[in-house]
PDB file of N, CA, C, O and CB in Angstrom:
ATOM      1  N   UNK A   1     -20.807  23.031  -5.196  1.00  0.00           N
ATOM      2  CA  UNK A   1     -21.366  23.838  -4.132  1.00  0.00           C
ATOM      3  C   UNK A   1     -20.243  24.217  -3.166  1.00  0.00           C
ATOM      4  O   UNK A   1     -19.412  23.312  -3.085  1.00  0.00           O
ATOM      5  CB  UNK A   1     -22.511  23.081  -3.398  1.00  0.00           C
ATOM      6  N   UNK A   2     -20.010  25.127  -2.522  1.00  0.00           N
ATOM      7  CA  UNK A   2     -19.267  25.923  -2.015  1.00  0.00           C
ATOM      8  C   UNK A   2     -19.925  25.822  -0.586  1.00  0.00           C
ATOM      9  O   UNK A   2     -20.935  25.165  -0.336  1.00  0.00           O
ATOM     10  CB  UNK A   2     -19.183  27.241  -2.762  1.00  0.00           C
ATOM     11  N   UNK A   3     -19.205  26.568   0.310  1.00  0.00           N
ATOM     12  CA  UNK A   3     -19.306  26.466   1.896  1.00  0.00           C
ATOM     13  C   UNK A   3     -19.013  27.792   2.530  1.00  0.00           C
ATOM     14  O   UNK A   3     -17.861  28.224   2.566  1.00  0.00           O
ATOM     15  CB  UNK A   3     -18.258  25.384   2.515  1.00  0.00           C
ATOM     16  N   UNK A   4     -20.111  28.497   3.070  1.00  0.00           N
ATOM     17  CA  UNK A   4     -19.807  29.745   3.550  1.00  0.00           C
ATOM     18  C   UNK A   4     -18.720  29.731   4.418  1.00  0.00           C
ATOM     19  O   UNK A   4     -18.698  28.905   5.331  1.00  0.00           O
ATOM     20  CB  UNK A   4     -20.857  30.310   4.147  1.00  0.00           C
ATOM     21  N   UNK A   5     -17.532  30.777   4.216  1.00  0.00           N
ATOM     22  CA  UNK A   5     -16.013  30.357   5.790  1.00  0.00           C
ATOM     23  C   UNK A   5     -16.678  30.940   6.952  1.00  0.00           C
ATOM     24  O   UNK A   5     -16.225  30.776   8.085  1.00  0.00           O
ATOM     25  CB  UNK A   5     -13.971  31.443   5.702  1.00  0.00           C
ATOM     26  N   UNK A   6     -17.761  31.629   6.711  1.00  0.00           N
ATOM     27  CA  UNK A   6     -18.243  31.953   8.054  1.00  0.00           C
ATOM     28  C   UNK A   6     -19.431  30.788   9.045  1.00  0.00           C
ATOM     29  O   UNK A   6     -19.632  30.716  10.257  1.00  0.00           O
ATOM     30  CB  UNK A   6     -18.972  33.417   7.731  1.00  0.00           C
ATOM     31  N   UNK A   7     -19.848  30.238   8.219  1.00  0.00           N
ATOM     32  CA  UNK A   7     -21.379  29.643   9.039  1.00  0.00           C
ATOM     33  C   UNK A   7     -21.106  28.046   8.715  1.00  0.00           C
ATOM     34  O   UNK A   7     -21.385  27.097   9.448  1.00  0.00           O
ATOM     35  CB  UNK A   7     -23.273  30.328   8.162  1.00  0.00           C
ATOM     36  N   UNK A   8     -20.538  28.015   7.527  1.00  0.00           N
ATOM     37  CA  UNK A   8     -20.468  26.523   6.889  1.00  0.00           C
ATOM     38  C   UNK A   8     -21.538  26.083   6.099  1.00  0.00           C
ATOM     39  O   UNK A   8     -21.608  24.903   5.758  1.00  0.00           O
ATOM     40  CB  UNK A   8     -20.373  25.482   7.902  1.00  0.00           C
ATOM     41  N   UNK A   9     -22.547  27.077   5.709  1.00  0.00           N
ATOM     42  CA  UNK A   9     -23.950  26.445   5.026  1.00  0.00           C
ATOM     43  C   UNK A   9     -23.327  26.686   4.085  1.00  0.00           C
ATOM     44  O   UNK A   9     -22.241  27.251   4.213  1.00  0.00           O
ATOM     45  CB  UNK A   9     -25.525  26.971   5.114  1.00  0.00           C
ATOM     46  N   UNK A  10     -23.969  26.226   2.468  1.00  0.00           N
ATOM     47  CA  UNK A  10     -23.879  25.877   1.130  1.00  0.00           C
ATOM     48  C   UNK A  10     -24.415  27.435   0.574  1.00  0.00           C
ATOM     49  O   UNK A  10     -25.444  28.068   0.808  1.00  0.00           O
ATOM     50  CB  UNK A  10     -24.867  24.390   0.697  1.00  0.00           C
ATOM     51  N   UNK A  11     -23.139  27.742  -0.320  1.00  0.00           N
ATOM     52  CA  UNK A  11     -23.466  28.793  -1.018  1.00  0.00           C
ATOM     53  C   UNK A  11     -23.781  28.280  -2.211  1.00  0.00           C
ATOM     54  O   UNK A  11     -23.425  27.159  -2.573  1.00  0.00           O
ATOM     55  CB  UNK A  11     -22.541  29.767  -1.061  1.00  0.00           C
ATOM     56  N   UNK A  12     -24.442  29.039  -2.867  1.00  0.00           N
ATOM     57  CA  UNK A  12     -24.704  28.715  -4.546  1.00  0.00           C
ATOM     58  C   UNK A  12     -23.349  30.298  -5.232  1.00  0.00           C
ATOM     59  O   UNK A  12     -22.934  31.422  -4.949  1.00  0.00           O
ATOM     60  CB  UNK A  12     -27.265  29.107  -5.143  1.00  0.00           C
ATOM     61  N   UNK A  13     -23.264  29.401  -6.040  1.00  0.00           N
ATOM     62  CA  UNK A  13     -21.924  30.875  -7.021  1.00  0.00           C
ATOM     63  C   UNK A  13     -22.770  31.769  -7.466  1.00  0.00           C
ATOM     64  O   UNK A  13     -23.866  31.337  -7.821  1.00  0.00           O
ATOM     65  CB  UNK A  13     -20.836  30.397  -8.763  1.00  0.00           C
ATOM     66  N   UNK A  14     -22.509  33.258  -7.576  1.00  0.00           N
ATOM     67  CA  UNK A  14     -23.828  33.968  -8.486  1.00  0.00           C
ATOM     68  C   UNK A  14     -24.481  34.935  -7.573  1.00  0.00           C
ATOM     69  O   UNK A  14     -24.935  36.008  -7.970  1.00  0.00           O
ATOM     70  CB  UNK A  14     -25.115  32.800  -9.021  1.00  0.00           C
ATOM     71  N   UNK A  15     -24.535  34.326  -5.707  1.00  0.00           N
ATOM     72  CA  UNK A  15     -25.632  35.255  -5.158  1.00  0.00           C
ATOM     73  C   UNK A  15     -24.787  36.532  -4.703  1.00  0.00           C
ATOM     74  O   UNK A  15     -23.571  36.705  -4.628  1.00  0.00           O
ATOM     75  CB  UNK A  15     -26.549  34.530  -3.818  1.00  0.00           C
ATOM     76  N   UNK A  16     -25.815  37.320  -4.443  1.00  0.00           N
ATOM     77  CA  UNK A  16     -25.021  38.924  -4.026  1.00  0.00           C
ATOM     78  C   UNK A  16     -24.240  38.494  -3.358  1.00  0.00           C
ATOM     79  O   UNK A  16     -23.094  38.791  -3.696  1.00  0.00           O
ATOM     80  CB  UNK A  16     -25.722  40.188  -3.222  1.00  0.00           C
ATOM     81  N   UNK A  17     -24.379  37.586  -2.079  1.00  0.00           N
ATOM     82  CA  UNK A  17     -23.144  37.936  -0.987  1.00  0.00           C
ATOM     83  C   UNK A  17     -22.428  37.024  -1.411  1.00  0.00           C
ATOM     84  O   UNK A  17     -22.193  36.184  -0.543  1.00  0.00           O
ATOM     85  CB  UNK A  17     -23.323  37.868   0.665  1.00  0.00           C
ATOM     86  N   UNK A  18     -21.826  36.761  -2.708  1.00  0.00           N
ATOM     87  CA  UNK A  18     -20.792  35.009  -2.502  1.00  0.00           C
ATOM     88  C   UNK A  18     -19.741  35.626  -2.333  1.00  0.00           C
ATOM     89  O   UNK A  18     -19.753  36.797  -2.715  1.00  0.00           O
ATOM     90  CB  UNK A  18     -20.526  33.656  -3.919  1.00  0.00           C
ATOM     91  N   UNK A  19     -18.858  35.255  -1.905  1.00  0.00           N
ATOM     92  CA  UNK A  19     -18.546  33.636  -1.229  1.00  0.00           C
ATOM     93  C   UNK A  19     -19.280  33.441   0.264  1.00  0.00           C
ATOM     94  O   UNK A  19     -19.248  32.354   0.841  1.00  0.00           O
ATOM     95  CB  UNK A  19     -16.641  33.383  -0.924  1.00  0.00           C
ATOM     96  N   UNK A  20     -20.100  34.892   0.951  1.00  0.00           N
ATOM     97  CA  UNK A  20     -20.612  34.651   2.058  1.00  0.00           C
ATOM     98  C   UNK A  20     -22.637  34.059   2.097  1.00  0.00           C
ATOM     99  O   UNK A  20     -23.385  34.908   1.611  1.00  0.00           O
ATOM    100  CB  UNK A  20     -20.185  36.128   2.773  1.00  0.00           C
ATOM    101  N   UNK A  21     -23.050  33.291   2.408  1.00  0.00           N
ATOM    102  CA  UNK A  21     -24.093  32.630   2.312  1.00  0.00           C
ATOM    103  C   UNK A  21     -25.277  34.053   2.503  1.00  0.00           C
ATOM    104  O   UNK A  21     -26.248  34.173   1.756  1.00  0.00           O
ATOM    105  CB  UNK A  21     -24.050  31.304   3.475  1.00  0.00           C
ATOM    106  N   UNK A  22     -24.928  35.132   3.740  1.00  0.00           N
ATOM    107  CA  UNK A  22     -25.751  36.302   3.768  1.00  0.00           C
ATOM    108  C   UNK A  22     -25.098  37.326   4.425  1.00  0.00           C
ATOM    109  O   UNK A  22     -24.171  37.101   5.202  1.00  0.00           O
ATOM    110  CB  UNK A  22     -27.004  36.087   4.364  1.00  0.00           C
ATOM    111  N   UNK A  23     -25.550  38.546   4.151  1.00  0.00           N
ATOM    112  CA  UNK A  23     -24.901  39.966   4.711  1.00  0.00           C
ATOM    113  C   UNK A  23     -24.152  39.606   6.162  1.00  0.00           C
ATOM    114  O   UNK A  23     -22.991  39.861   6.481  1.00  0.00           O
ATOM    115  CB  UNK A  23     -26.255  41.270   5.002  1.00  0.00           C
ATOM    116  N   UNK A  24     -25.197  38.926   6.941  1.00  0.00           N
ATOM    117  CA  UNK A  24     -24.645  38.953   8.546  1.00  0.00           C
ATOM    118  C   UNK A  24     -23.192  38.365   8.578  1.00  0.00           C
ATOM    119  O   UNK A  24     -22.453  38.743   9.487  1.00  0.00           O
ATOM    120  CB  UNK A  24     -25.668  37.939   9.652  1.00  0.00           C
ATOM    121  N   UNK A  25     -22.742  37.490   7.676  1.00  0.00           N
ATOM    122  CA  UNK A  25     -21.625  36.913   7.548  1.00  0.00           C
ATOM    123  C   UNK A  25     -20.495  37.855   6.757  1.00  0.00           C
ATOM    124  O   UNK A  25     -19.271  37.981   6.766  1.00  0.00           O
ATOM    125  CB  UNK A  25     -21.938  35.644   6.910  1.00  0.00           C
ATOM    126  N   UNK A  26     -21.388  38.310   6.220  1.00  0.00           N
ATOM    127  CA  UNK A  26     -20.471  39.173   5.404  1.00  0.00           C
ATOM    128  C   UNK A  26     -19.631  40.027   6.350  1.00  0.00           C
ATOM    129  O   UNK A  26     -18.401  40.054   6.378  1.00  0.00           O
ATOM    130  CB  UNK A  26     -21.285  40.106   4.394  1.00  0.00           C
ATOM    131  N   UNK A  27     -20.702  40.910   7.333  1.00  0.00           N
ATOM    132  CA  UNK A  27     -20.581  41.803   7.885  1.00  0.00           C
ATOM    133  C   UNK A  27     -19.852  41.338   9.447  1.00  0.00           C
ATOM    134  O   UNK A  27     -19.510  42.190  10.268  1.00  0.00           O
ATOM    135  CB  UNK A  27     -21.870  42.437   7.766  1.00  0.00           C
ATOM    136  N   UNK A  28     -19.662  39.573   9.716  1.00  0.00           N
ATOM    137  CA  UNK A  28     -19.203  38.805  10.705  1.00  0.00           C
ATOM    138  C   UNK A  28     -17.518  38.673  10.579  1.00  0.00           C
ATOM    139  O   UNK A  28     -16.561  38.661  11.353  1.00  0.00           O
ATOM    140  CB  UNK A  28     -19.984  37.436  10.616  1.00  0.00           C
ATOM    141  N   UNK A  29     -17.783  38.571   8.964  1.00  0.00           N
ATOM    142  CA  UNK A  29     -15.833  38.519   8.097  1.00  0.00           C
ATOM    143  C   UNK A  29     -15.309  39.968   8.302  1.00  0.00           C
ATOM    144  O   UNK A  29     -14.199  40.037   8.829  1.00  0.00           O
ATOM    145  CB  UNK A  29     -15.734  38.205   5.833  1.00  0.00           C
ATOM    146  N   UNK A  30     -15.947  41.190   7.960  1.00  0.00           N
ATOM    147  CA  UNK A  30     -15.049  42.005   8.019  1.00  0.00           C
ATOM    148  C   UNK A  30     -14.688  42.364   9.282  1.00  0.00           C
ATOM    149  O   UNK A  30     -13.541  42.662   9.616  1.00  0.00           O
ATOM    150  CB  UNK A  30     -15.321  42.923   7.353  1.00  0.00           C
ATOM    151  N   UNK A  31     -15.926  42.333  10.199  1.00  0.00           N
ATOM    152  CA  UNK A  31     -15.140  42.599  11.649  1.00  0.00           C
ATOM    153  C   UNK A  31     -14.143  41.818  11.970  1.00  0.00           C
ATOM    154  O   UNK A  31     -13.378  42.380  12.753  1.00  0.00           O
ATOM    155  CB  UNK A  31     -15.942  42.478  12.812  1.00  0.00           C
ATOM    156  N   UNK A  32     -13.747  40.450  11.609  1.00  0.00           N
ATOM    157  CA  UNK A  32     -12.815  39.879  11.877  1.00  0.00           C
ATOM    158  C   UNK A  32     -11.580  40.074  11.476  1.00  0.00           C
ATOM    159  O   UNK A  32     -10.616  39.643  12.110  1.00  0.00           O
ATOM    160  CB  UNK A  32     -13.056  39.039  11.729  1.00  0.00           C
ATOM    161  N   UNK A  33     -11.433  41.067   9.850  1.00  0.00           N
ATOM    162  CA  UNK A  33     -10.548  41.300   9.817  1.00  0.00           C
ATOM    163  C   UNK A  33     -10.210  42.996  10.488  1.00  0.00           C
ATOM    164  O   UNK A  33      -9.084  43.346  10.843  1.00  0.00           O
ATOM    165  CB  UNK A  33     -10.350  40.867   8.607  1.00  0.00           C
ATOM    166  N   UNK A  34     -11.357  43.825  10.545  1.00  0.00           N
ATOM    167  CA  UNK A  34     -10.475  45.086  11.782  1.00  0.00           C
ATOM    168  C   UNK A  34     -10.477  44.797  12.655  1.00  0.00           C
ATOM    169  O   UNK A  34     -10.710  45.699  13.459  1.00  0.00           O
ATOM    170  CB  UNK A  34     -10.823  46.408  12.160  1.00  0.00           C
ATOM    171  N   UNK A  35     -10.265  43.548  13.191  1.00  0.00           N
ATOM    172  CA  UNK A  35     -10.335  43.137  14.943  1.00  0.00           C
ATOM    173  C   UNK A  35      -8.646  42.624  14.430  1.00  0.00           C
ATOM    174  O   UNK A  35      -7.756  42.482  15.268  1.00  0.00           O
ATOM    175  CB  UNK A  35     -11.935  41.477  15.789  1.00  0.00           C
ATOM    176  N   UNK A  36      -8.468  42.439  13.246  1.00  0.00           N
ATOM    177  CA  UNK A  36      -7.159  41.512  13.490  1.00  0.00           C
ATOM    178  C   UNK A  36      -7.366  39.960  13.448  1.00  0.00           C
ATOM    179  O   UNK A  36      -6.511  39.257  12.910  1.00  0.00           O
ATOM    180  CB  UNK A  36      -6.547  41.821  14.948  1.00  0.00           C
ATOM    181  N   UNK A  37      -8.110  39.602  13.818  1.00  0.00           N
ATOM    182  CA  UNK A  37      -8.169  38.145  13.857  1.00  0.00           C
ATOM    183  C   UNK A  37      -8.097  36.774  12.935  1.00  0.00           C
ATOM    184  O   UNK A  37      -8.401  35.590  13.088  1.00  0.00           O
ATOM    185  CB  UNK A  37      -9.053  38.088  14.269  1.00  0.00           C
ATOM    186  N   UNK A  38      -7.283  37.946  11.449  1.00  0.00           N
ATOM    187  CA  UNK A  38      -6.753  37.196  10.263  1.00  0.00           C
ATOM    188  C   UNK A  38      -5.434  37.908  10.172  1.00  0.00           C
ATOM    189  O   UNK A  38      -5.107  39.077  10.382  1.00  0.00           O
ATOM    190  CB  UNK A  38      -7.696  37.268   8.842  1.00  0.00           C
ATOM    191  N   UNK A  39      -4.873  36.991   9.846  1.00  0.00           N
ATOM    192  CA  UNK A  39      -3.565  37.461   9.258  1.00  0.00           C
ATOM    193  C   UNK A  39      -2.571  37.183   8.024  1.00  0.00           C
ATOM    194  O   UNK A  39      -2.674  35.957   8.056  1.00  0.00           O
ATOM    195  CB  UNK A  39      -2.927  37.278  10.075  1.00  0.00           C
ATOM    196  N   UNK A  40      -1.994  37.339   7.333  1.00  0.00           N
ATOM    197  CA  UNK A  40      -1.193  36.965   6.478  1.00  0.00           C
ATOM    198  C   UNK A  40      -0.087  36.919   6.579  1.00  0.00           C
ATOM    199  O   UNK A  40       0.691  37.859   6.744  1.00  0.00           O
ATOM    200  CB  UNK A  40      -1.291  37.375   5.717  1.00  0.00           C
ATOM    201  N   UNK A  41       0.183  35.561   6.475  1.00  0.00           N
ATOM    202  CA  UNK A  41       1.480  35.116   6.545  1.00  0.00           C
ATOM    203  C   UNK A  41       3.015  35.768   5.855  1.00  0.00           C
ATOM    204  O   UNK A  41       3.207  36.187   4.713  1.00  0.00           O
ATOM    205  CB  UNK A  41       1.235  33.927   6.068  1.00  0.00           C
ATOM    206  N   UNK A  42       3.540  35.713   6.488  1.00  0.00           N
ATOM    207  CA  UNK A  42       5.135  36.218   5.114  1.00  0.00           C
ATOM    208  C   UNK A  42       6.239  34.829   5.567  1.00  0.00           C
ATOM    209  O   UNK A  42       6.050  33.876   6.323  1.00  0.00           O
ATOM    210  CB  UNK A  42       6.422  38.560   5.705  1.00  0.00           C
ATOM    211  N   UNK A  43       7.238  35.166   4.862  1.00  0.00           N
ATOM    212  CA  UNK A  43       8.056  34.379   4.863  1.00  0.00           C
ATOM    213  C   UNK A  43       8.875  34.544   5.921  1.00  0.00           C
ATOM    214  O   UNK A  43       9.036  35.699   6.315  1.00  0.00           O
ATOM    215  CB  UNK A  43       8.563  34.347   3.838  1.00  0.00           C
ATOM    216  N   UNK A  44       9.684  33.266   6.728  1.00  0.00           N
ATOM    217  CA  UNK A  44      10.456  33.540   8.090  1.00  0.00           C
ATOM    218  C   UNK A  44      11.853  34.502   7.852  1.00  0.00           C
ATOM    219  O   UNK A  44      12.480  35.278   8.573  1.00  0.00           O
ATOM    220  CB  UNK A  44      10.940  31.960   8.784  1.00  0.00           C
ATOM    221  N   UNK A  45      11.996  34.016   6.419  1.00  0.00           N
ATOM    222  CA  UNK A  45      13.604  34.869   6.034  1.00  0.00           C
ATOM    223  C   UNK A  45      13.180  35.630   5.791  1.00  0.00           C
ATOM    224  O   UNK A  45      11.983  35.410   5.606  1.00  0.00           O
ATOM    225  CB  UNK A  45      14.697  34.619   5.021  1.00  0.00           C
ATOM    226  N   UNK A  46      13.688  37.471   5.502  1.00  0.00           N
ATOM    227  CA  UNK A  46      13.068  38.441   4.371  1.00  0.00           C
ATOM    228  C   UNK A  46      14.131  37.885   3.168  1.00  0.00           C
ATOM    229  O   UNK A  46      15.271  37.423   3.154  1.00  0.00           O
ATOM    230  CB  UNK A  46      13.188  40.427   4.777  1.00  0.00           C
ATOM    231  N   UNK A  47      13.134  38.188   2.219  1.00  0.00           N
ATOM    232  CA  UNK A  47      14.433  38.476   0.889  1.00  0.00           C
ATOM    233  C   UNK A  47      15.111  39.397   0.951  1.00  0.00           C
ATOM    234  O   UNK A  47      14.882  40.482   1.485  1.00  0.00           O
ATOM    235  CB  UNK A  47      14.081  38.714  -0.484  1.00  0.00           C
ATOM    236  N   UNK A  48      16.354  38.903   0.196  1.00  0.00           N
ATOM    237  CA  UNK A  48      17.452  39.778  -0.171  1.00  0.00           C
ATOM    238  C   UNK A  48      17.033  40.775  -1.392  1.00  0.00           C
ATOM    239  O   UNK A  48      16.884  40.129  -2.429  1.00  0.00           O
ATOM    240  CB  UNK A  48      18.712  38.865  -0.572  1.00  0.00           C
ATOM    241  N   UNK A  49      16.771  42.354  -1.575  1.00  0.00           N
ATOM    242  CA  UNK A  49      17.200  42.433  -2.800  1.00  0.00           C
ATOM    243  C   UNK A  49      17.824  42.228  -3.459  1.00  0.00           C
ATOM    244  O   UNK A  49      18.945  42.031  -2.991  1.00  0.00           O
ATOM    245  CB  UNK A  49      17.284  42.871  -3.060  1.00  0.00           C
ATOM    246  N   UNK A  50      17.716  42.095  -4.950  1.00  0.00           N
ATOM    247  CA  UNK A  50      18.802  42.039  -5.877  1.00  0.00           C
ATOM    248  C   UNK A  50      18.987  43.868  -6.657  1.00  0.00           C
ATOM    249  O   UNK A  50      19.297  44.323  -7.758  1.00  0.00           O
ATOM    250  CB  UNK A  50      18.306  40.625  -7.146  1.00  0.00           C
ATOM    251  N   UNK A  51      18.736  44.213  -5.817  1.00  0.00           N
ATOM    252  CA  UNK A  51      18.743  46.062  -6.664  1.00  0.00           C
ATOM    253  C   UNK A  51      20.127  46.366  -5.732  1.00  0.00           C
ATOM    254  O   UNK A  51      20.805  47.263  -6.234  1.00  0.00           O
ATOM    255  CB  UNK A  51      16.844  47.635  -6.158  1.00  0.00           C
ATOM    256  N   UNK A  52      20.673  45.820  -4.513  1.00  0.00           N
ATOM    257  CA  UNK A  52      21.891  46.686  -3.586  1.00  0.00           C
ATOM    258  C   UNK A  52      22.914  45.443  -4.099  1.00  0.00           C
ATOM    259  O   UNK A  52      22.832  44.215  -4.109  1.00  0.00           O
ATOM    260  CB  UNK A  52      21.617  46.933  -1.384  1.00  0.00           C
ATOM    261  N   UNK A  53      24.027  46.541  -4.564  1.00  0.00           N
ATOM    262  CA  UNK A  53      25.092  45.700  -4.581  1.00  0.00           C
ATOM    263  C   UNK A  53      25.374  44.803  -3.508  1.00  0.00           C
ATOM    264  O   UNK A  53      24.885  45.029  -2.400  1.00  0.00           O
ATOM    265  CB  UNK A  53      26.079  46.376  -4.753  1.00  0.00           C
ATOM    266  N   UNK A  54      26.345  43.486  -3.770  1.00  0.00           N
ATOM    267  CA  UNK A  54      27.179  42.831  -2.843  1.00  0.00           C
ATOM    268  C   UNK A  54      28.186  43.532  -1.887  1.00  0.00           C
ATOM    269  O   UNK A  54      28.705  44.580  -2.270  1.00  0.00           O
ATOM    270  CB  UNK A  54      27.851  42.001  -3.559  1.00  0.00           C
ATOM    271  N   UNK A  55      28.491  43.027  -0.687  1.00  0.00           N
ATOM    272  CA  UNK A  55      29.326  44.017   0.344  1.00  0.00           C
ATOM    273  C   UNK A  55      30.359  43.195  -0.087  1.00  0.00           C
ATOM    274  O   UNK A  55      30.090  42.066  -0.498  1.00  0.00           O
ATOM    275  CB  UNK A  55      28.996  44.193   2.158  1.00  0.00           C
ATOM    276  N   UNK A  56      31.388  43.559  -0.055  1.00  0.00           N
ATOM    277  CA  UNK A  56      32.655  42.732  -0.129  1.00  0.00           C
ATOM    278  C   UNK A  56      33.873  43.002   0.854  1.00  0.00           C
ATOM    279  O   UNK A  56      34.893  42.317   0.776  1.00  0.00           O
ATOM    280  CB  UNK A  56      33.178  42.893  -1.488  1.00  0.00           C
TER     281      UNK A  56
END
């Protein structure tokens, strides 16, 4: 059994809204993400390509 990230009640796998328990949550997650209030992480360094030569 699974755990809605919005409410914390018990989802069953299978229903229309999974992974969200019901629409209102559904519709609670996406505002959260056009508000911004998720984000994804990156790494503190950027990578280096390997496509630009070495400077020497």
């Amino acid at each position: 059994m699974l755990k809605c990230p919005i409410c914390k009640k018990d989802v069953v796998p299978g229903t229309p809204d999974f992974p969200f328990c019901s629409e209102r949550c559904r519709i609670i997650d996406l505002g959260n993400w056009s508000a911004e209030k998720y984000v994804i992480s990156s790494s503190a360094k950027p990578e280096t390509s390997h496509d630009e030569p070495d400077e020497q």
